[in-house]
C-alpha positions in Angstrom: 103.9 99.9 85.6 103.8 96.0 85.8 105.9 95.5 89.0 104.4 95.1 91.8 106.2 94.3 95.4 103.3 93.5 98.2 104.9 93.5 101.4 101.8 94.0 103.4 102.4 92.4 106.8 106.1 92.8 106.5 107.7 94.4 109.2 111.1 96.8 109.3 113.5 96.0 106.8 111.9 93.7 105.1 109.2 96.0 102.8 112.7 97.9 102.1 114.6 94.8 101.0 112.3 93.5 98.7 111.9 96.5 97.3 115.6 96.9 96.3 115.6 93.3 95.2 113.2 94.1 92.7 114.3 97.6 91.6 118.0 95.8 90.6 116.3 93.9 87.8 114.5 97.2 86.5 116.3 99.1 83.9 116.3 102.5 84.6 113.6 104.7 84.4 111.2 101.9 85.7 108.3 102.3 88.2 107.8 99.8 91.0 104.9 99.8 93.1 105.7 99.0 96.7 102.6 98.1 99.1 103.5 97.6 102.4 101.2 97.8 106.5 104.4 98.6 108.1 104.0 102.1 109.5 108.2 102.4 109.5 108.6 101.7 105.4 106.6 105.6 105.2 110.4 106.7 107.0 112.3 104.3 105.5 111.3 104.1 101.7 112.1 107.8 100.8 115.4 107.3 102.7 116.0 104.3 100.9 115.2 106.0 97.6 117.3 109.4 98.5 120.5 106.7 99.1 120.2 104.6 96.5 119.7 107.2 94.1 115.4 106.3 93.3 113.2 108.6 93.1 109.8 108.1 94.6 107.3 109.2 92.6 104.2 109.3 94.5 103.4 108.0 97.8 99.6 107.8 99.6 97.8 106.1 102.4 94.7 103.3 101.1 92.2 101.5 103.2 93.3 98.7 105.7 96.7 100.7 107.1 98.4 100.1 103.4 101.2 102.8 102.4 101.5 102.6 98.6 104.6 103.6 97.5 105.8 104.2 93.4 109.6 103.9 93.1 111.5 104.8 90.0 114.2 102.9 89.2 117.2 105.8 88.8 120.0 106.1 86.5 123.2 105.7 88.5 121.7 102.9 90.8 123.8 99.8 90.2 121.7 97.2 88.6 122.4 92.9 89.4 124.0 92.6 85.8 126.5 95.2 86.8 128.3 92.6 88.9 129.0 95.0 91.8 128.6 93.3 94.9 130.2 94.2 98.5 133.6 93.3 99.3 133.7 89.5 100.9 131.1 87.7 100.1 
């Protein structure tokens, strides 16, 4: 696992965002770590993840308020080379 997303001091829905930025340049079957300090992202990851079609792998509380977070990247997720994008922009 080489990816690492540190949104420590991030607040609501930023520790989220990031993470699904990153997670659209993973292939499949990747592993993202996701730090964040925000006590919300412990909600809002595993919903995110349960959406989006992720699956988070493992989730504990460190020293200094961090949540650590490991995302897989799932299979039906649409990745940034797919093109898909929402309608208007």
């Amino acid at each position: 696992m080489s990816v690492l997303v540190d949104a420590r001091g991030l607040l609501c829905p930023l520790p989220v965002l990031r993470l699904r930025k990153v997670l659209l340049t993973q292939p499949a079957g990747a592993r993202v770590r996701l730090l964040a300090t925000d006590a919300m992202a412990a909600v809002d990851v595993p919903h995110f993840c349960g959406k989006a079609g992720h699956r988070l792998a493992g989730q504990r509380e460190m020293e200094g308020g961090v949540i650590e977070f490991i995302v897989e990247r799932g299979l039906s997720a649409p990745s940034a080379a797919s093109g898909l994008t929402p309608e208007g922009i």
